[in-house]
N, C-alpha and C positions, 0 to 999 in steps of 0.2 A: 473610314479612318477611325480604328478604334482608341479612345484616351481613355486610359485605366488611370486612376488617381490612391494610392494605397497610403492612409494616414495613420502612424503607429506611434504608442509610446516606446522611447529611449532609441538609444543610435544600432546602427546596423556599421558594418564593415562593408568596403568596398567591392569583396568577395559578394557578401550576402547580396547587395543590393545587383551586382549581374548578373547573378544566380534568380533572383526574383526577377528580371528588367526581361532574360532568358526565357525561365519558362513561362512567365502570362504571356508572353508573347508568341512561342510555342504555341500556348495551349489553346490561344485566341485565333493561330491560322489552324489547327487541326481540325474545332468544333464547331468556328463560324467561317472558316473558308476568308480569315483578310491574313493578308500578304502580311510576313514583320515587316516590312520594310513603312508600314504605314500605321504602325502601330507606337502610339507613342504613352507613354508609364512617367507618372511622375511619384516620385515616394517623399513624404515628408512627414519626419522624424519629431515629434515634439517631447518634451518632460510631462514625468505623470501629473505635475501640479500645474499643470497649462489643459489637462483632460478630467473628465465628470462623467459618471453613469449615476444616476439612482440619487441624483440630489449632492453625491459626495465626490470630492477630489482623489485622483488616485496616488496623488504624493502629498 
């Protein structure tokens, strides 16, 4: 049972996020052979001033 967790800054559209929920899911039965039906994606959206690389905030 594959769990993909994809953590990004700012929002996505309801479009985008079935479009992504779509193909890792896709792409996760093509190259490792699991079923979507047991593939389960969680996406969560944060603000860039809740995110940090290199010491600095990105908002």
């Amino acid at each position: 049972m594959p769990y993909v967790n994809l953590k990004l800054i700012g929002k996505l559209t309801k479009k985008q996020k079935e479009d992504i929920a779509a193909q890792f899911s896709d792409t996760l039965e093509k190259v490792a052979n699991k079923p979507k039906e047991y593939t389960y994606i969680v996406i969560e959206e944060t603000s860039a001033e809740n995110w940090a690389c290199g010491g600095k905030l990105f908002g």
